[in-house]
C-alpha positions as CSV (number, residue, x, y, z in Angstrom):
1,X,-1.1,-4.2,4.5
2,X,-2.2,-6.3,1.5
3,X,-2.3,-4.4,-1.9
4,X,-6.5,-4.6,-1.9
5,X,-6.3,-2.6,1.9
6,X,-3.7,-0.1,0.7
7,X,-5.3,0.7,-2.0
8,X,-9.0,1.5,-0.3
9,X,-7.3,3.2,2.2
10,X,-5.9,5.0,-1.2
11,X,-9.0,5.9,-2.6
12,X,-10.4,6.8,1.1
13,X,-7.4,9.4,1.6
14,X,-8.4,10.7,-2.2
15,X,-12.1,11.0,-1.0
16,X,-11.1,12.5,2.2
17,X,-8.6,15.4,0.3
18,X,-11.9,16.1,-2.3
19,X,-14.8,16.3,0.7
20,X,-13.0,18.7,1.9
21,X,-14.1,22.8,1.3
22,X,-11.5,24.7,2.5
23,X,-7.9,25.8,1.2
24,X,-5.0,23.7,1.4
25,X,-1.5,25.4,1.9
26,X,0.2,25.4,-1.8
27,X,3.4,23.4,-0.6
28,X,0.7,20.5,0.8
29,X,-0.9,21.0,-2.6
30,X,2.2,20.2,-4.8
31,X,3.3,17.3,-2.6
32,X,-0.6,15.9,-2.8
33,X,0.1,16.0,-6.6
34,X,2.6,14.1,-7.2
35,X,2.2,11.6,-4.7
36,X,-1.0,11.2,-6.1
37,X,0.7,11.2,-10.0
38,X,2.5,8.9,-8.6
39,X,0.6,6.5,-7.0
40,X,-1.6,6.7,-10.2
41,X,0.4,6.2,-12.8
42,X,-0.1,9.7,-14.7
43,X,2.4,10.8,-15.8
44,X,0.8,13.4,-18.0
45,X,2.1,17.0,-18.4
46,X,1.2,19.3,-16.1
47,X,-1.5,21.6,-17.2
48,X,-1.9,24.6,-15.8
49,X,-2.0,28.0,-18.1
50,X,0.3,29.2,-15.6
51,X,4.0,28.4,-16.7
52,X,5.3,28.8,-12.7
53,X,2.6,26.7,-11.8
54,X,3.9,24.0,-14.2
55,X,7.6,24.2,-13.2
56,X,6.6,23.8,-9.7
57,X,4.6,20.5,-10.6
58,X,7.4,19.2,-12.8
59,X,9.4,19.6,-9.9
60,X,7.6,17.8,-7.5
61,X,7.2,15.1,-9.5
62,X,10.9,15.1,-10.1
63,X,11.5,14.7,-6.8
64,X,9.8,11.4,-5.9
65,X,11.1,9.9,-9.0
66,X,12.5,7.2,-7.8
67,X,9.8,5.9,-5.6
68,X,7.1,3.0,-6.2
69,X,3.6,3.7,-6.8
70,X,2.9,1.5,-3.3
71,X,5.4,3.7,-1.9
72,X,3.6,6.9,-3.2
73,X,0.1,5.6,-1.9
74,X,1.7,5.2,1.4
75,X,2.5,8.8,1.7
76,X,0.2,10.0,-0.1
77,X,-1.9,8.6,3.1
78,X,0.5,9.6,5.5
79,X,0.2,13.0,4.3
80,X,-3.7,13.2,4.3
81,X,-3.8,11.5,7.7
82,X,-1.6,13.8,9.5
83,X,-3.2,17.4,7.7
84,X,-6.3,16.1,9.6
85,X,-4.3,15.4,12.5
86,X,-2.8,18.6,12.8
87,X,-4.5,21.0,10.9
88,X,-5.9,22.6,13.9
């Protein structure tokens, strides 16, 4: 996949995880985040008013620290893709 096609298919998975109206599971959630941190290049504090809510988020990014943003878009996809697959 060239860098132009991973990164529609990117912006498609975004598009897809906003469209949609109803709850995600919280562990989905925090992986979505900082794949998508990630894959973006934020690497901004986590804001929440919640300090749990934070630590969790800080954690997640901690834990994909030593990926590539291309590598972050991929699963970023792979994770969208397959909560559609199998959400039902």
């Amino acid at each position: 996949m060239t860098t132009e096609e991973l990164n529609k298919t990117f912006e498609d998975a975004v598009d897809r995880i906003n469209a949609h109206t109803e709850p995600f599971p919280a562990d989905f959630l925090l992986r979505l985040y900082a794949y998508y941190k990630k894959a973006t290049n934020n690497y901004e504090r986590p804001s929440s008013k919640k300090p749990l809510i934070n630590a969790f988020k800080t954690n997640a990014l901690f834990q994909i620290k030593d990926i590539t943003t291309d590598e972050a878009k991929e699963t970023y996809i792979e994770l969208v893709n397959n909560y559609f697959l199998y959400r039902k």
